[in-house]
C-alpha positions in Angstrom: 0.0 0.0 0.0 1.6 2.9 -1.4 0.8 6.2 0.7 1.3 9.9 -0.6 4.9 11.1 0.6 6.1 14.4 0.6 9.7 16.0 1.1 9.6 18.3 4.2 13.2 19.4 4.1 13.5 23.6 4.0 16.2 25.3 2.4 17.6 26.6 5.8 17.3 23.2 7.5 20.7 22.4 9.3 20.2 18.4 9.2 17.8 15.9 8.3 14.4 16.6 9.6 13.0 14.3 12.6 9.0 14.9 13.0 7.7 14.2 15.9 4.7 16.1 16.1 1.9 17.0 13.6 -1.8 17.9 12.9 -4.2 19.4 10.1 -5.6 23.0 10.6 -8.2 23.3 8.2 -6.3 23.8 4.9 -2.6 23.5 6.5 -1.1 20.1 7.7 1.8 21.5 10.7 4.8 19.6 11.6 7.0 19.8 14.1 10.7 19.4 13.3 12.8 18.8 17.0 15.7 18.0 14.9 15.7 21.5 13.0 13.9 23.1 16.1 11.0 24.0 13.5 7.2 24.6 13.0 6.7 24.0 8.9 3.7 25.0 7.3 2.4 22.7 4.6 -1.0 22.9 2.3 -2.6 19.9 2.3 -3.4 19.7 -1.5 0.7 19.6 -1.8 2.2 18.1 -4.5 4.3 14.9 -3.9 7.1 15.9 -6.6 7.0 19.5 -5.0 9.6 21.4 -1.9 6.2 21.1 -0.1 7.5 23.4 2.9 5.4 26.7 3.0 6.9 28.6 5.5 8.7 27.7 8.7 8.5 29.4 12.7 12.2 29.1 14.3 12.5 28.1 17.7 15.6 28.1 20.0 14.6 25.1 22.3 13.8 22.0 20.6 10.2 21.1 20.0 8.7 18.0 21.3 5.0 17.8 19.7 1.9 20.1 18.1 -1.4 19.9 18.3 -4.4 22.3 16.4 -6.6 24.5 18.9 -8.5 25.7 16.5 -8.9 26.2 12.1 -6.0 28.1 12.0 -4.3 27.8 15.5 -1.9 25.6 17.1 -0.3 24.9 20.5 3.7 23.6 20.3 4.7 21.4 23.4 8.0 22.6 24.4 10.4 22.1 27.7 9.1 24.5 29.7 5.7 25.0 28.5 3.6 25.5 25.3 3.3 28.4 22.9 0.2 29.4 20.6 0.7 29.7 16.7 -1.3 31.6 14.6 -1.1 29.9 10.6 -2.6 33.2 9.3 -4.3 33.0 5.7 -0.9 34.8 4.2 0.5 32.0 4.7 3.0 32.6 7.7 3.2 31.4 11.1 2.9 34.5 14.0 3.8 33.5 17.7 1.0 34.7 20.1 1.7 34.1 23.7 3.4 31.0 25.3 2.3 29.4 29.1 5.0 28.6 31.2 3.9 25.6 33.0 6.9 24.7 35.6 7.2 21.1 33.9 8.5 19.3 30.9 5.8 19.1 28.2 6.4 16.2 25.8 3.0 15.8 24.4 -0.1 18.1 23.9 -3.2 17.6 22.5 -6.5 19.3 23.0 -10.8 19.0 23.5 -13.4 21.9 23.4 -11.7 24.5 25.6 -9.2 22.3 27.2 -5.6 22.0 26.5 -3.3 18.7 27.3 0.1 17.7 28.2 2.0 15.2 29.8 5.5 15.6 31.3 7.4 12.4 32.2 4.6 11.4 34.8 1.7 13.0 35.0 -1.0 14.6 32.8 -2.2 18.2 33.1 -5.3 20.5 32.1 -4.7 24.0 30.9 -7.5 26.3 29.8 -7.0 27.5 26.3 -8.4 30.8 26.4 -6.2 32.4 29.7 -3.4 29.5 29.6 -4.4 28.6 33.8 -4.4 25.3 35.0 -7.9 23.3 35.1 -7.3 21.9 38.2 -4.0 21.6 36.5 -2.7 18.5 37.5 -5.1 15.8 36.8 -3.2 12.1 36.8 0.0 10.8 38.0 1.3 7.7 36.2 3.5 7.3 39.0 7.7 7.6 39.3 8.4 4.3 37.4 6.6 6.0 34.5 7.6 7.5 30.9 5.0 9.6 29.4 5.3 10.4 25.9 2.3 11.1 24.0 -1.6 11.5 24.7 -5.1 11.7 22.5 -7.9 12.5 23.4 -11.7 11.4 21.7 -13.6 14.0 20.2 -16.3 12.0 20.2 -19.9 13.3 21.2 -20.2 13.0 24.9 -16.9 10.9 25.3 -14.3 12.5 27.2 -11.9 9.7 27.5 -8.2 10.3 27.0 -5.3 8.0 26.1 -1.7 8.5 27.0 1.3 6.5 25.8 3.6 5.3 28.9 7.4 3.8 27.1 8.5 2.8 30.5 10.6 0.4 29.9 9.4 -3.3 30.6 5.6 -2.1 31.2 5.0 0.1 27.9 1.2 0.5 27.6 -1.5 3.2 26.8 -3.3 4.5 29.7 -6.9 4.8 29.6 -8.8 7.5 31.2 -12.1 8.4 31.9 -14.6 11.0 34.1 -17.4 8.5 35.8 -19.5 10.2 38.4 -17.1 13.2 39.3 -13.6 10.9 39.5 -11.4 9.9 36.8 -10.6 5.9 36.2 -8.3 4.1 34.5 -7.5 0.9 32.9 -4.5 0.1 30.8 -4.1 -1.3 27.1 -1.0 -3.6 27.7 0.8 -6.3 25.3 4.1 -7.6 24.3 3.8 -5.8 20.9 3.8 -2.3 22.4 7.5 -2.1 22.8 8.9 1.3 22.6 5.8 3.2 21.6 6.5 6.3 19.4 2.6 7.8 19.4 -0.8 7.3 19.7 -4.1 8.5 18.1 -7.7 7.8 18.6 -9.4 6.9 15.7 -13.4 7.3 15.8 -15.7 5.2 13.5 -18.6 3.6 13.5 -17.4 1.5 16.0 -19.1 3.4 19.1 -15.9 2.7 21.4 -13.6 3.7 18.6 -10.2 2.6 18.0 -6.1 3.4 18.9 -3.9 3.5 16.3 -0.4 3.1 18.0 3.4 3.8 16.3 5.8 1.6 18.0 9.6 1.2 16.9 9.2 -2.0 15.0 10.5 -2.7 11.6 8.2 -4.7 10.5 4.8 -3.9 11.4 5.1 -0.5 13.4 1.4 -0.2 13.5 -0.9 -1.5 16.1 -4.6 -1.3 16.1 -6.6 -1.4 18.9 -10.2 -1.7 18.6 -12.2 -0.7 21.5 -15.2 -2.3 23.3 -17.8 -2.1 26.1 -16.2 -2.4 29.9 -13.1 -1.7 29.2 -12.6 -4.5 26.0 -10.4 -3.9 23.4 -8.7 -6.4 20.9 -5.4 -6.2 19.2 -4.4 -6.2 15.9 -1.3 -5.9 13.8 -2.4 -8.4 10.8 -3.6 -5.7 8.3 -1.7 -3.8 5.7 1.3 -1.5 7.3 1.1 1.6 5.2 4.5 2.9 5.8 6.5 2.5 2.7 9.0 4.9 2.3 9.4 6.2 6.3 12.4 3.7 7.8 11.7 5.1 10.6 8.4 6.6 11.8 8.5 8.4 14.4 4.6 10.3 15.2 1.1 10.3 14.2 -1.1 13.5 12.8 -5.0 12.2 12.8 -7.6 14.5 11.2 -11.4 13.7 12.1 -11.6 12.8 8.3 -10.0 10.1 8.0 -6.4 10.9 7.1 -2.9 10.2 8.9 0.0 12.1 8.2 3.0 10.1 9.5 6.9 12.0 10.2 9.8 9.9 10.4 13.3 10.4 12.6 16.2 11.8 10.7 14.1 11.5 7.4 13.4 14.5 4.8 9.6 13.2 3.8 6.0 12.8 5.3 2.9 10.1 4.5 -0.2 11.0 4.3 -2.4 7.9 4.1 -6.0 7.4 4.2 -7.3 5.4 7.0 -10.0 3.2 4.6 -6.9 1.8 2.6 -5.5 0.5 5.8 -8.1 -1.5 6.9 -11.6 -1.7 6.9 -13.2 -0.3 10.2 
């Protein structure tokens, strides 16, 4: 299965791009380069045989993930915090204001009003609008944890969230749910989620939805996770692998219509890929 791939490399890039962050804004697909310390600005009817990049945002800490707040907004997980970036019609990138949080941020995502991010151990809520914490804090994963990554559902009345722990030895996705004023959780574990790279909820007819899952694995780095009733889920990695021409993938970008951008580690392209042509749902 042959996926649309793109070069992402910019004229002013120092070294080979590594993309561990992306998401679709309306017309724009945004990437975050940590290895060029980059935001990059692609249109998503781009041109395979094209220099795809649009326009770049320069940052001088490295970036660790990006997620879209709104059509033409995004938030850029950082060390210390995340900043707001405005993808203006013009096509340019314009910084707006960044929320210094007091702790690592190494992946952001975002629901309604509601910002994201996990540090190494724990998962916080910031409000979008005035950047404060909402209660801040929310879950600890505990010491012996390695947060990487989280999703969230955007599905109606769903407000489940799913967070990638790469603790070594006891790599698993962390469920999370609000039930009668307190959050629970339950954990998606199996052998095949060795060194997870990123995760995405995928919604479908299914009304539990699915996880799609990157791990670091050759040979089938995709895991799917289809989701059931009480906490069910069954696991999957014997349908087609779409990633042909990213040795090493390295994140996830999911739109709600049904297309995955994928960035690699120390490689110069993208994939877009549709999710029907991976498997039927």
């Amino acid at each position: 299965m042959e996926p649309q791939t793109y070069n992402v490399r910019h004229a002013n890039d120092e070294d080979d791009c590594s993309i561990i962050g992306s998401c679709l804004a309306k017309f724009w697909i945004v990437l975050a380069d940590s290895r060029n310390r980059k935001l990059k600005l692609l249109h998503s009817a781009c041109n395979p045989n094209d220099n795809n990049v649009i326009t770049t945002c320069d940052f001088t800490c490295e970036i660790n993930d990006v997620c879209s707040v709104g059509a033409f907004r995004v938030a850029v997980a950082l060390d210390d915090g995340f900043q707001f970036v405005q993808a203006r019609s013009r096509v340019e990138f314009v910084l707006e204001r960044k929320i210094l949080c007091g702790h690592r941020c190494n992946g952001i995502n975002s629901r309604n009003n509601t910002i994201y991010v996990v540090d190494n151990h724990k998962l916080y809520a910031y409000n979008i609008e005035n950047g404060e914490e909402m209660p801040g804090e929310i879950y600890d994963a505990g010491d012996q944890s390695d947060l990487c990554k989280v999703s969230v559902s955007h599905k109606h009345n769903d407000n489940r969230i799913f967070i990638a722990d790469r603790n070594h030895g006891s790599e698993c996705v962390i469920v999370l749910q609000y039930q009668e004023g307190q959050i629970r959780d339950w954990k998606i574990v199996d052998d095949c989620l060795r060194h997870i790279r990123d995760i995405a909820f995928i919604p479908s007819d299914n009304p539990y939805g699915h996880v799609l899952i990157l791990v670091e694995n050759a040979a089938n780095p995709f895991v799917w996770v289809s989701l059931s009733e009480n906490n069910g889920h069954q696991i999957r990695q014997d349908f087609p692998q779409p990633v042909t021409g990213i040795q090493h993938p390295l994140s996830l970008g999911c739109s709600q219509e049904d297309t995955i951008i994928i960035g690699g580690q120390r490689d110069n392209s993208v994939s877009k890929v549709q999710l029907t042509a991976m498997l039927v749902l």
